[in-house]
C-alpha positions as CSV (number, residue, x, y, z in Angstrom):
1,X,27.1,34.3,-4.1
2,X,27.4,38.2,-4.2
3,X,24.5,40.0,-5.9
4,X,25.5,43.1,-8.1
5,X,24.6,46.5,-6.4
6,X,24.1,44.6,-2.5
7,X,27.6,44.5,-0.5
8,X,26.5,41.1,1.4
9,X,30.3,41.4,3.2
10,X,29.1,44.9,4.6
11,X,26.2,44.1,5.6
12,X,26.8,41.1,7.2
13,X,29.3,42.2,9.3
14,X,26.7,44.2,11.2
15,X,23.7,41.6,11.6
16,X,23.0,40.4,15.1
17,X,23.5,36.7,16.2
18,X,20.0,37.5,17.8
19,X,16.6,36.0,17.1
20,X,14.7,38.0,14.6
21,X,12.7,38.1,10.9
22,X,14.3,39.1,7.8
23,X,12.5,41.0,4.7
24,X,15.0,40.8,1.4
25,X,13.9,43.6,-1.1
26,X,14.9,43.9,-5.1
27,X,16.2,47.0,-6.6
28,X,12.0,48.6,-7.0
29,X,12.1,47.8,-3.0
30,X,9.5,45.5,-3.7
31,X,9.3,42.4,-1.1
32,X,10.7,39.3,-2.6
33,X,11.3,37.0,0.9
34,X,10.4,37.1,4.3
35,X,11.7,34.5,6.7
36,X,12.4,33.7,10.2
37,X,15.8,32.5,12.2
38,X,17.4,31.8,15.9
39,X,20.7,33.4,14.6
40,X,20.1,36.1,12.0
41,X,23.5,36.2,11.4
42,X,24.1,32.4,10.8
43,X,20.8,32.4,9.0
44,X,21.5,35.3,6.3
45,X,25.2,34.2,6.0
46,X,23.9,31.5,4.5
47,X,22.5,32.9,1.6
48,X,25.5,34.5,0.5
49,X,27.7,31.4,0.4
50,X,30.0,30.2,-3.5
51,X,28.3,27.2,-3.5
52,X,25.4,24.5,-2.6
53,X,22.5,27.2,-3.2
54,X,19.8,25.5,-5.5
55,X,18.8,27.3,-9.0
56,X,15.5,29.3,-7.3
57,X,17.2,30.2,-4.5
58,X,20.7,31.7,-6.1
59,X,17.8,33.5,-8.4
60,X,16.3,34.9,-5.2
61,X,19.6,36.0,-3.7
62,X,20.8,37.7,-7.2
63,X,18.1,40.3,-7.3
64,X,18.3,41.2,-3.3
65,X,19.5,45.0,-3.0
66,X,18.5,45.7,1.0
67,X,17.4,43.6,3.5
68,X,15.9,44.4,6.8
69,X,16.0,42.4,9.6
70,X,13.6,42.6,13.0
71,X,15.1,41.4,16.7
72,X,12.6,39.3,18.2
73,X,12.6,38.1,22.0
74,X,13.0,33.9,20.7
75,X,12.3,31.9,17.7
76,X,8.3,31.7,18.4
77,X,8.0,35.5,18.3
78,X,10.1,35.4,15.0
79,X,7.9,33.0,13.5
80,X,4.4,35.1,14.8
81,X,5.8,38.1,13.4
82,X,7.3,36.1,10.1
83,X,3.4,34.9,9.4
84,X,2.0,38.0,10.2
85,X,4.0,39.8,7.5
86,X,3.5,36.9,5.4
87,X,-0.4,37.8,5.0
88,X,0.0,41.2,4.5
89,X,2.5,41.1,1.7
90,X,2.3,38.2,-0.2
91,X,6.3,37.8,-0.8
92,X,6.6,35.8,-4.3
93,X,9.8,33.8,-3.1
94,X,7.6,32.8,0.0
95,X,5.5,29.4,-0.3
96,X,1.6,30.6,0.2
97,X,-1.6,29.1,1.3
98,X,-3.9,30.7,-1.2
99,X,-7.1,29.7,0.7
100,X,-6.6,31.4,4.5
101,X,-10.8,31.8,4.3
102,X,-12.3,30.7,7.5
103,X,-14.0,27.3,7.4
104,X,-17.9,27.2,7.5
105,X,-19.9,25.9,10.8
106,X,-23.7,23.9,11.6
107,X,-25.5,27.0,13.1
108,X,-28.6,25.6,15.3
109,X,-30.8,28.9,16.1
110,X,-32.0,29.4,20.1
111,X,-34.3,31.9,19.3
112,X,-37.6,30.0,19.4
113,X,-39.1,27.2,19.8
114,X,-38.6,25.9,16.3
115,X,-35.3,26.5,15.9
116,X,-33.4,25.8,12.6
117,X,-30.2,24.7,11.0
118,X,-28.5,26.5,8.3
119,X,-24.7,26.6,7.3
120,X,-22.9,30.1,8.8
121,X,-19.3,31.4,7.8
122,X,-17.6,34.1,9.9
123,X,-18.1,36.2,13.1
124,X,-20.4,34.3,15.5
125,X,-22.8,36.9,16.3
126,X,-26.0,35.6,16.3
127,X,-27.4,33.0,19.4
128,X,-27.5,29.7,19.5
129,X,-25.0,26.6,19.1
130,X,-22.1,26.3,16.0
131,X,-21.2,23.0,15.6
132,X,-17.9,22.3,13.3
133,X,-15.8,23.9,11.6
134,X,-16.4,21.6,8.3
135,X,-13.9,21.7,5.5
136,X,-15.4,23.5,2.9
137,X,-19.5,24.4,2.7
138,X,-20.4,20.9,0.1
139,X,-19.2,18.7,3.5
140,X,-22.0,21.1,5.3
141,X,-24.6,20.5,3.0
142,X,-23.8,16.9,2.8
143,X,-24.5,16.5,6.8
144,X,-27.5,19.0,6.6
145,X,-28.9,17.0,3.7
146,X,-28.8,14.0,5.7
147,X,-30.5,15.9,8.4
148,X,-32.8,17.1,6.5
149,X,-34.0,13.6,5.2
150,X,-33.7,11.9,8.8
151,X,-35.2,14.1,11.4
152,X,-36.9,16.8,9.1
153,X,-35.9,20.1,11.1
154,X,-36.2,23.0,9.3
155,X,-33.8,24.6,7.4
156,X,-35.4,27.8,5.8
157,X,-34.6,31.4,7.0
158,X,-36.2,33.0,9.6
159,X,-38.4,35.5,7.1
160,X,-39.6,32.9,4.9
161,X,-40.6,30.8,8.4
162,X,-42.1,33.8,9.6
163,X,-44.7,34.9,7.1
164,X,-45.5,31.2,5.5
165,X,-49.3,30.5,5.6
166,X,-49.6,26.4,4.1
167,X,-46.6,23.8,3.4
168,X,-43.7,24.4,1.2
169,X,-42.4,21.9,-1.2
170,X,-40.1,20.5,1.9
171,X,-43.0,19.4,3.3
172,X,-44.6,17.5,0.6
173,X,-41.1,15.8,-0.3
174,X,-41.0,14.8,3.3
175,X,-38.0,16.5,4.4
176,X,-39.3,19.4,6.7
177,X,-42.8,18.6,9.4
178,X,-44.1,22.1,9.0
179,X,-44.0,23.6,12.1
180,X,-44.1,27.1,10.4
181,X,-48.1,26.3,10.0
182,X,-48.1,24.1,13.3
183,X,-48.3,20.7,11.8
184,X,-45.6,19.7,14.1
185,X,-45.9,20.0,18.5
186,X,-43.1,21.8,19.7
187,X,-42.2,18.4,21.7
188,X,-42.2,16.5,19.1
189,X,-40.0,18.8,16.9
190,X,-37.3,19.6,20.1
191,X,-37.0,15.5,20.5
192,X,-36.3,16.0,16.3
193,X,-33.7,18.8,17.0
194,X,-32.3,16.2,19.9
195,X,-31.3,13.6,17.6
196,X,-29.8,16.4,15.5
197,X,-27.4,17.4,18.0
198,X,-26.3,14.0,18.6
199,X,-25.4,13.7,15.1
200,X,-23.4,16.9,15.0
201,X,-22.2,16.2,18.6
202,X,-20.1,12.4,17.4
203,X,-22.8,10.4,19.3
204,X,-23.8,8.5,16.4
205,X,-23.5,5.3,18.2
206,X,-25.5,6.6,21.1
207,X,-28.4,7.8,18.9
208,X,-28.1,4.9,16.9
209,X,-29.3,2.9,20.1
210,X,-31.6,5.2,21.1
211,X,-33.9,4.7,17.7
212,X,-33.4,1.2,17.6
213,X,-34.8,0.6,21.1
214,X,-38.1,3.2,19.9
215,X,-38.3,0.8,16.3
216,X,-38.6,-2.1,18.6
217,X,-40.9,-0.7,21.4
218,X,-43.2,0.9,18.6
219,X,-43.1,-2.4,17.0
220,X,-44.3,-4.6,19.9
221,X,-47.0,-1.9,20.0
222,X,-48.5,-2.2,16.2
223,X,-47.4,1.5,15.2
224,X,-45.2,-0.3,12.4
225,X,-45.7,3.3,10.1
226,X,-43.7,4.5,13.4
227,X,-41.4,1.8,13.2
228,X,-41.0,2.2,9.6
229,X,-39.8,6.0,9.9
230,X,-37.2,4.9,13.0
231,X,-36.0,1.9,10.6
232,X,-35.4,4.5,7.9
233,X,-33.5,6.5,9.9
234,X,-31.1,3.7,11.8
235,X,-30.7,3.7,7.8
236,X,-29.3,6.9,7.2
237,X,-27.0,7.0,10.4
238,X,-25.7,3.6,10.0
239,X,-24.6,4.6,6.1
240,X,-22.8,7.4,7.2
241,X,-21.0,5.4,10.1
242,X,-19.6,3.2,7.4
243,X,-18.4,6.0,5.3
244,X,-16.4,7.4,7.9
245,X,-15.2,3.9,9.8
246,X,-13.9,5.4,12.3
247,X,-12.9,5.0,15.9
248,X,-14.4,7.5,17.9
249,X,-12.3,7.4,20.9
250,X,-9.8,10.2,19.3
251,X,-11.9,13.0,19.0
252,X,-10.4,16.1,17.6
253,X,-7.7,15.6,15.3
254,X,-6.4,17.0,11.7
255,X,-4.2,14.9,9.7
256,X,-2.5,16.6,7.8
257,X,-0.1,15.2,4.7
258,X,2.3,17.3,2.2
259,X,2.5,15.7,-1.5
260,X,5.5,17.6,-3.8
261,X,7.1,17.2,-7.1
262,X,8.6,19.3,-9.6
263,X,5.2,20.6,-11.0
264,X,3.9,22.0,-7.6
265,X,2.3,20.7,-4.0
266,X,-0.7,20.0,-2.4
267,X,-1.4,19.7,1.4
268,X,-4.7,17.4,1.9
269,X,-6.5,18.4,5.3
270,X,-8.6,15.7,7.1
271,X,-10.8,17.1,10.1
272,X,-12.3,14.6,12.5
273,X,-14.2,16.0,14.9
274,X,-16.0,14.4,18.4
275,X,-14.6,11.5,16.8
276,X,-16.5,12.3,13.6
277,X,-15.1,12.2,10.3
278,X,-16.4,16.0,8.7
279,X,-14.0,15.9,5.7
280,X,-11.4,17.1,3.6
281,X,-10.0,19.7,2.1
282,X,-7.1,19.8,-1.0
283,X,-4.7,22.7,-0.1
284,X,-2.3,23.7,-3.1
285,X,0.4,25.9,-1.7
286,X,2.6,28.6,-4.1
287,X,6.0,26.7,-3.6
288,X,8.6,28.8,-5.8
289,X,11.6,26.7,-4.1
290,X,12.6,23.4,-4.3
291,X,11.2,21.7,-1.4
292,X,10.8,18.3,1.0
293,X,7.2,17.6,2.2
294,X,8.5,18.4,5.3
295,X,9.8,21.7,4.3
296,X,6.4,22.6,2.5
297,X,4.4,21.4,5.9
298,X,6.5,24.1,8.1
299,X,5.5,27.0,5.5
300,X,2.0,25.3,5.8
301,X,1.2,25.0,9.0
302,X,1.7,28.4,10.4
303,X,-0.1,29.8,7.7
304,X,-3.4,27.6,8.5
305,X,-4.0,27.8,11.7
306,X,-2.4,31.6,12.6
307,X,-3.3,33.0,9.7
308,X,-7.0,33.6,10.6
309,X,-8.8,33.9,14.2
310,X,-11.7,32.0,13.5
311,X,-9.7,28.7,12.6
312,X,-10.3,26.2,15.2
313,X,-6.6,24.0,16.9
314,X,-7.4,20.5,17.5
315,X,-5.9,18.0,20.5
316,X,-3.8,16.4,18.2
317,X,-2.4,16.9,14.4
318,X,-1.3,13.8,12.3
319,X,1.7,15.0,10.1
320,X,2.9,12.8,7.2
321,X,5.9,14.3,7.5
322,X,8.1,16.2,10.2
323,X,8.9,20.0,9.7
324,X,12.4,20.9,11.1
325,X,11.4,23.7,13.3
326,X,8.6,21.6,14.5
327,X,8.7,22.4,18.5
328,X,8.6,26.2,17.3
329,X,6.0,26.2,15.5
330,X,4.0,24.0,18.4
331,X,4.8,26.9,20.7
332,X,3.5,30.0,18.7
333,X,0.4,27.9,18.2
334,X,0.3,27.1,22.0
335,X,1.2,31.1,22.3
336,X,-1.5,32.2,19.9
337,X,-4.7,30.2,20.8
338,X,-4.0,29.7,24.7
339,X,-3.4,25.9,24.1
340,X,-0.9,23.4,23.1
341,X,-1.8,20.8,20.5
342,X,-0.3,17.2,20.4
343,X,2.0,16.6,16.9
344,X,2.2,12.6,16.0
345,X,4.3,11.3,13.0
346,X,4.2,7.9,14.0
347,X,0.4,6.3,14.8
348,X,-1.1,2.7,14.3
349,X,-4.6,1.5,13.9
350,X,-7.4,3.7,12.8
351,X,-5.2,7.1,12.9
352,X,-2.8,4.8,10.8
353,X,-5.2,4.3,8.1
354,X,-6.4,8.0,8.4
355,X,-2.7,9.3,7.7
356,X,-2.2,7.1,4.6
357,X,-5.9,8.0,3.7
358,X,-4.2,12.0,3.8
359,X,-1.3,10.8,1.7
360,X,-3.5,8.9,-1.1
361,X,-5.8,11.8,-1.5
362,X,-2.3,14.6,-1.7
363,X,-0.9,12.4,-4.2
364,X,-4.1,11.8,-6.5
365,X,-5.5,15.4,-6.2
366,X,-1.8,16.4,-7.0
367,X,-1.4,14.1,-9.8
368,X,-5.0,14.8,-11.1
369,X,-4.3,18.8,-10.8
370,X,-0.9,18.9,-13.1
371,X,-2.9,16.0,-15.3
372,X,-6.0,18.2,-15.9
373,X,-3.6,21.0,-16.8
374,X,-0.8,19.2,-18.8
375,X,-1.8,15.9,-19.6
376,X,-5.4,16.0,-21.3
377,X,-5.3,18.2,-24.4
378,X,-1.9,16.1,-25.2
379,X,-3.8,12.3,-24.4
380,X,-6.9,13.8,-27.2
381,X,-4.2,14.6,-29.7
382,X,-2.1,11.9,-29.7
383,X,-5.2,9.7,-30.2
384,X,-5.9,11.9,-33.3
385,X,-2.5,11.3,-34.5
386,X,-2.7,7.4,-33.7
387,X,-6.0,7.3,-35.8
388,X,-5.2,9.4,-38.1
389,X,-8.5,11.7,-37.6
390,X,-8.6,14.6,-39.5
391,X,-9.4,17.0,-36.5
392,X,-9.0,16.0,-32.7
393,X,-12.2,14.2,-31.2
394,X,-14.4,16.2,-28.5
395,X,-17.0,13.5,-27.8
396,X,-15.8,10.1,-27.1
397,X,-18.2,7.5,-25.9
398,X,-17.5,3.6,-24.6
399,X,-20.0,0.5,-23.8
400,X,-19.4,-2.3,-21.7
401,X,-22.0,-5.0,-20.4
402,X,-22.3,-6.4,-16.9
403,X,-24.0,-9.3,-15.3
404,X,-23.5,-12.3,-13.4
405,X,-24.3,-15.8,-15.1
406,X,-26.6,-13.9,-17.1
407,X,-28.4,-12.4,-13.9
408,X,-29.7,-8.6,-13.9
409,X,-27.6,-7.5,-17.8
410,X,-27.1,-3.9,-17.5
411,X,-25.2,-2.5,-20.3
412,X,-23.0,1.3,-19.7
413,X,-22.1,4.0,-22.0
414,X,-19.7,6.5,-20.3
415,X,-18.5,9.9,-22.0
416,X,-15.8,11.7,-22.5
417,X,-14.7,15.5,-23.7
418,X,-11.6,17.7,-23.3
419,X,-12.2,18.1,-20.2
420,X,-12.6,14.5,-19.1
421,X,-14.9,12.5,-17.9
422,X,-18.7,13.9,-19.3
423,X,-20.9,12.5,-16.1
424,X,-24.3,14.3,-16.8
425,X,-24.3,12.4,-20.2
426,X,-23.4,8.8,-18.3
427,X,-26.2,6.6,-19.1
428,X,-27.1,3.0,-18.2
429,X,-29.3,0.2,-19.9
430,X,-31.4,-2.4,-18.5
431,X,-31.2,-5.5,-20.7
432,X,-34.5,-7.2,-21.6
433,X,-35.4,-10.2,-23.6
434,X,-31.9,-11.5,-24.5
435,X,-30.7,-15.2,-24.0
436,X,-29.0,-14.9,-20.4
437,X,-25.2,-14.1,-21.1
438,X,-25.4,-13.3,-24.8
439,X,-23.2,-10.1,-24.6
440,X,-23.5,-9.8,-28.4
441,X,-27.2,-9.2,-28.3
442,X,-26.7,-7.1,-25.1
443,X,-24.7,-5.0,-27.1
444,X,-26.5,-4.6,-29.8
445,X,-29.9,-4.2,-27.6
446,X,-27.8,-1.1,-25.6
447,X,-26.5,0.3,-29.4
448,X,-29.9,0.7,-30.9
449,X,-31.6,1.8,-28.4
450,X,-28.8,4.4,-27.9
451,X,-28.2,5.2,-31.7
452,X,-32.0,5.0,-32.9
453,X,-32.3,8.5,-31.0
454,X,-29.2,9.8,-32.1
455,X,-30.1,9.3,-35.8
456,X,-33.6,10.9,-35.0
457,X,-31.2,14.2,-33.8
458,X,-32.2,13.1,-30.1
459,X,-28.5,14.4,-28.5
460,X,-25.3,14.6,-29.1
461,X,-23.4,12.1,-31.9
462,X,-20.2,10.9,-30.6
463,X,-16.9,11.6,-32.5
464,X,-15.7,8.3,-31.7
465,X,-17.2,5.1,-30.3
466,X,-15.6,2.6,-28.2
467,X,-16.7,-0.9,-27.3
468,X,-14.7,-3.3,-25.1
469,X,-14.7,-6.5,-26.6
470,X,-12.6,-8.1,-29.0
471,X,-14.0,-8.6,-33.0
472,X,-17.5,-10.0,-31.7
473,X,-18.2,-7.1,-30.2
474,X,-16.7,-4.8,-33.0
475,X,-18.4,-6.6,-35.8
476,X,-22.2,-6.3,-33.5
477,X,-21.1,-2.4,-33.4
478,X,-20.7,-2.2,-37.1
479,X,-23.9,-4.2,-37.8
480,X,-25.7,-1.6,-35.8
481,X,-24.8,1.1,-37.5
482,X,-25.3,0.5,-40.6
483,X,-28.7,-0.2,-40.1
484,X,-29.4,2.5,-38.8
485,X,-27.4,4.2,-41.8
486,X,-24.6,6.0,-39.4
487,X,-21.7,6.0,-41.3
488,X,-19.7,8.7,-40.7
489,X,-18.6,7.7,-37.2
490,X,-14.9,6.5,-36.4
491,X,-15.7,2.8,-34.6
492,X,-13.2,1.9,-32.2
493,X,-12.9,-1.6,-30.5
494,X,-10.8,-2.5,-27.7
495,X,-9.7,-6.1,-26.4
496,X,-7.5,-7.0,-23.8
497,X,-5.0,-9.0,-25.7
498,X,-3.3,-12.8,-25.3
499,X,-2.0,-11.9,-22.0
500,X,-4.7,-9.8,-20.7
501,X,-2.3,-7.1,-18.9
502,X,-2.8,-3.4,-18.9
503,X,-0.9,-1.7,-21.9
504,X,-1.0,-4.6,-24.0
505,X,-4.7,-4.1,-25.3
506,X,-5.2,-4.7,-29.2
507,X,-7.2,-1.9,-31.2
508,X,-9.6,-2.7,-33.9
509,X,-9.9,0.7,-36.0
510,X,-13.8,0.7,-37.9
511,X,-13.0,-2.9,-39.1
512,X,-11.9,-6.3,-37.3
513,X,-9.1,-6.8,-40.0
514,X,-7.6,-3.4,-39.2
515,X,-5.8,-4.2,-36.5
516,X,-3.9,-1.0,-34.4
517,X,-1.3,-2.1,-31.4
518,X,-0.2,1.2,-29.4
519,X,3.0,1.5,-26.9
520,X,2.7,1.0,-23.3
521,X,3.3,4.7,-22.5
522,X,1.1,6.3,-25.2
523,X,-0.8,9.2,-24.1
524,X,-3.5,8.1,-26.5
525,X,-3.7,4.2,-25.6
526,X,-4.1,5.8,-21.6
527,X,-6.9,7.8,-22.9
528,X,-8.5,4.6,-23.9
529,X,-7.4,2.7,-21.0
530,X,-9.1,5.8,-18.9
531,X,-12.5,5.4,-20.7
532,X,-12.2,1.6,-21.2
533,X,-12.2,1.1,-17.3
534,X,-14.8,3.5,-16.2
535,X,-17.2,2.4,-18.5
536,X,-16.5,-0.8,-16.7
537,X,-16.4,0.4,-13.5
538,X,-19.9,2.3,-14.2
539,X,-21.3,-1.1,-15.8
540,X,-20.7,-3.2,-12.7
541,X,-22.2,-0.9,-10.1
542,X,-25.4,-0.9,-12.1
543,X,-25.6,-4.2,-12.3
544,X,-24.8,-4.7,-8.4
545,X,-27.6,-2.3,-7.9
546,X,-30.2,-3.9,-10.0
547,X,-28.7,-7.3,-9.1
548,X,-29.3,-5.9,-5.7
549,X,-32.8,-5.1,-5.5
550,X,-34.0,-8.5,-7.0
551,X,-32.6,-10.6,-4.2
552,X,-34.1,-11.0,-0.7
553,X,-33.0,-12.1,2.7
554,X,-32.4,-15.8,1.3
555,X,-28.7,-14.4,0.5
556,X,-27.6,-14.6,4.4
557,X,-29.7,-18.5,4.4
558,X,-26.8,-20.2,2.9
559,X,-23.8,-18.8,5.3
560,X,-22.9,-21.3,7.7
561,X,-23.3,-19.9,11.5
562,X,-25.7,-17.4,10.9
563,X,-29.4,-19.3,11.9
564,X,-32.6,-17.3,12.4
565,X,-32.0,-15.7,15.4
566,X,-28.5,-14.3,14.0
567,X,-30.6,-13.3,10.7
568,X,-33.0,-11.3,13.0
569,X,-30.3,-9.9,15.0
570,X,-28.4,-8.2,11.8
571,X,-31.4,-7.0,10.1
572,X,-32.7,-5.6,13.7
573,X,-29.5,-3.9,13.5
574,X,-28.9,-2.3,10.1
575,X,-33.0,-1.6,9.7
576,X,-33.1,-4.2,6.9
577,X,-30.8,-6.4,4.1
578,X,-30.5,-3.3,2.0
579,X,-28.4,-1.5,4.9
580,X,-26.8,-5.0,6.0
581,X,-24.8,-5.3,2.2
582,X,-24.0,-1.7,1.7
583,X,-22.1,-1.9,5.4
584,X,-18.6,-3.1,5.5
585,X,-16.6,-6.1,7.5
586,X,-15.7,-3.7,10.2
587,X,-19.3,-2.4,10.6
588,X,-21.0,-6.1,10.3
589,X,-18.4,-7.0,12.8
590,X,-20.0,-4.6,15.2
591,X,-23.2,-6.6,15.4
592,X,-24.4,-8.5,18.6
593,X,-23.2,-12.1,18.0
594,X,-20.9,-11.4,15.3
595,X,-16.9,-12.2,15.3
596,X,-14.8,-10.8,12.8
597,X,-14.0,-14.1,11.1
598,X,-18.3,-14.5,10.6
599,X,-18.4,-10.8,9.4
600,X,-16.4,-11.4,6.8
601,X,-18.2,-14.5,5.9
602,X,-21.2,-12.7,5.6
603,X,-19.5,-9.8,3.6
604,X,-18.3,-12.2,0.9
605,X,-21.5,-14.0,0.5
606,X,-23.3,-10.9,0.4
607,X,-21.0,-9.3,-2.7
608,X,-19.8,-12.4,-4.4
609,X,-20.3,-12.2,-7.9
């Protein structure tokens, strides 16, 4: 293709076979593209060719007027020098990381003998230790939360410390010892900050033996209020542990995984650090061209990790996906930070299941970024259209009930706006004094109690109100109501239909006769699906939680091969049976005496429904 105003034959004809970066410029001279190549000449030839350029790229080379091109010593200066110019200009036709800030770090304070932890972003000026970096500041205050809670080191700034005369609020919450008015002794509060670096260090395991040695030794000596604490704390750490379920023999690794289609990209960031899990981060790149996950990870990479000095180059990155100019990019990284790094495409076992953890999380916060922006305003007004409302809805409510042979009813009401799913206005209802497994008078117990302060302007009312059942369940909803005289509300019952399946739910529209069958692929029966399920999904974890804190340890009785000394081994363990159910197979597994087949035993038994 030859752009109007830009003799491409010309200029050709004089470009080096050398390595170098290019810089195209339009007919303002503003910078459109800046790219890299082994052979400029080879490389910029290409550009020009009649045929086999894609739409956004023969765009691109139709408004080039003057390129310049820089020789470079090899490949991995080009591509330094390519990324450099990258962050300074911003070229449109390039694809960009929007967020190049540094990550945020644990900053532990050496300066006395009460030193604290706080979050810190930037140089690292002040004294002391920086543990990290974390992938955005939430996953920070998520691990100093935690901190906080289990080993109660301080957290407040050094002026406030400084000039504090009684307790603060930390103090009488539990999460802080005082030491800035001395109700702490500096050993006890440096064996506090101990633990702490542990933690942060990856030597959860290690830590995690440590306390349950002190729970049994202050045990055998009757300081059970010291046992108690140590129990609560083996709590905390072994929560987190299975969260992560990790392996902790790879230590520091990012896996990394590109998600593309034609609406955009996102780049999902996993950090694991001393074999610890810190978190993620969801990347969404500028990509102007047509491009391959692959092609979006080359742009990518060099961008993260060389286009700021303060972010840290693992051992190893996990790709989901292998850039073409791969080995190049390893050696500018290996050129810029005085290291080389490890790239892996292919892994089994727990880096395996951390890979296709990156990939999930691309696709969904991908799918979920062009949904939000597409996909919701379209879902609210085709359900306007399919009912026939007047106006679109803004409020849309749905109850579902939950219980197991009648055991612990909890009944959910889950919201819904514009903007998706309403969580501050989730709510969930504790069912009293109903025959066990009547879900009509569940229902109706959840409605009233619900509606009877919505009448007396207690709230907000609902345009439309859902209720999964089939005509029982409708006809309880309309009883409701009009006792309580609401009759200007659009009633809305869903059942799953004869065969049960997804997409083939019947509707009952404000009266069990009236009966409304949407397509598979309507925007407005996915709305309802949508709603439908997390009211369900919200129901059932209530009722597992209530469920759960009426049961005792005669759950793990009726497992065969688990006998008394087994039971006080796993409850030694996790601190207690509240710790032993939330832990999964693979954690369970991990207890003394227990094979793999018997953890999952136990796991079943402990969630069966």
């Amino acid at each position: 293709m030859k752009p109007e105003g830009f003799d491409a034959a010309a200029f050709l004809s004089a470009v080096t076979g050398k390595p170098g970066v290019y810089r195209m410029f339009d007919a303002d001279g503003e910078l459109l593209y800046v790219g890299k190549a082994n052979n400029l000449k080879k490389r910029l030839s290409s550009y020009f060719r009649q045929t086999g350029l894609s739409p956004k790229t023969a765009a691109l080379v139709a408004r080039i007027r003057h390129i310049d091109t820089t020789v470079t010593a090899n490949e991995t200066e080009a591509l330094l020098l390519e990324q450099s110019l990258i962050k300074v200009s911003r070229p449109p036709y390039n694809i960009l990381l929007r967020d190049d800030k540094s990550y945020p770090y644990v900053y532990l304070s050496s300066l006395d003998a009460y030193p604290r932890l706080g979050l810190h972003r930037g140089t690292k000026k002040a004294k002391g230790r920086y543990f990290g970096p974390y992938p955005s500041a939430g996953a920070i205050r998520e691990s100093l939360s935690l901190l906080q809670k289990t080993f109660k080191v301080r957290q407040c700034e050094e002026s406030y410390f400084r000039n504090r005369t009684r307790p603060c609020l930390q103090y009488q919450i539990k999460r802080c010892k005082a030491p800035c008015v001395g109700f702490v002794s500096e050993e006890e509060y440096a064996e506090d900050v101990r633990h702490s670096v542990m933690f942060l260090e990856g030597r959860s395991n290690a830590l995690t033996d440590e306390l349950t040695q002190a729970m049994e030794s202050a045990a055998q000596n009757l300081d059970f209020e010291r046992a108690a604490e140590l129990r609560d704390q083996i709590g905390q750490l072994r929560r987190v542990q299975d969260q992560q379920n990790i392996d902790t023999e790879y230590g520091n690794v990012d896996v990394i995984a590109a998600a593309v289609t034609p609406g955009g990209a996102c780049v999902h960031v996993i950090m694991v650090r001393q074999g610890r899990v810190l978190g993620s981060r969801n990347h969404f790149p500028r990509v102007p061209i047509e491009q391959t996950p692959g092609e979006v990870l080359a742009a990518f990479l060099p961008q993260y990790y060389l286009g700021t000095g303060e972010r840290e180059l693992p051992k190893e990155i996990i790709l989901n996906a292998v850039p073409e100019d791969l080995p190049v990019i390893a050696d500018a990284l290996a050129q810029a930070r005085g290291r080389a790094v490890n790239f892996t495409h292919r892994v089994r076992g727990t880096r395996s299941r951390w890979q296709s953890m990156a990939v999930t999380n691309a696709e969904q916060a991908l799918t979920s970024m062009l949904g939000n922006r597409q996909n919701v305003q379209a879902r609210f007004e085709a359900l306007q259209e399919a009912l026939g409302l007047d106006e679109i809805p803004t409020r849309l409510e749905c109850y579902d009930i939950s219980h197991t042979s009648g055991e612990s009813t909890v009944a959910s009401c889950v919201v819904f706006g514009p903007e998706g799913p309403l969580k501050s206005d989730y709510r969930r209802y504790n069912i009293e004094g109903v025959t066990a497994g009547d879900d009509y008078a569940a229902m109706q117990q959840a409605l009233m109690r619900r509606f009877a302060k919505l009448r007396d302007g207690e709230g907000k009312m609902p345009d439309i109100l859902l209720v999964d059942g089939g005509k029982g369940q409708m006809n309880m909803a309309r009883e409701v109501l009009q006792e309580l005289a609401i009759h200007d509300l659009t009633l809305l019952g869903v059942a799953k239909g004869v065969t049960r399946k997804a997409g083939m739910e019947t509707l009952y529209l404000n009266d069990p006769h009236n009966e409304l069958v949407l397509p598979g692929h309507s925007p407005a029966l996915h709305l309802i699906q949508h709603i439908r399920d997390e009211a369900h999904r919200f129901a059932i974890t209530g009722h597992r939680q209530r469920r759960g804190k009426t049961r005792n340890t005669s759950t793990l009785e009726g497992i065969a091969g688990v006998g008394p000394k087994r039971r006080r081994e796993l409850l030694k363990h996790f601190g207690g049976l509240q710790e032993l159910t939330r832990a999964s197979a693979v954690e369970i597994a991990k207890a003394p005496g227990i094979s793999k087949k018997l953890a999952e035993q136990i796991y079943t038994a402990l969630h069966s429904d």
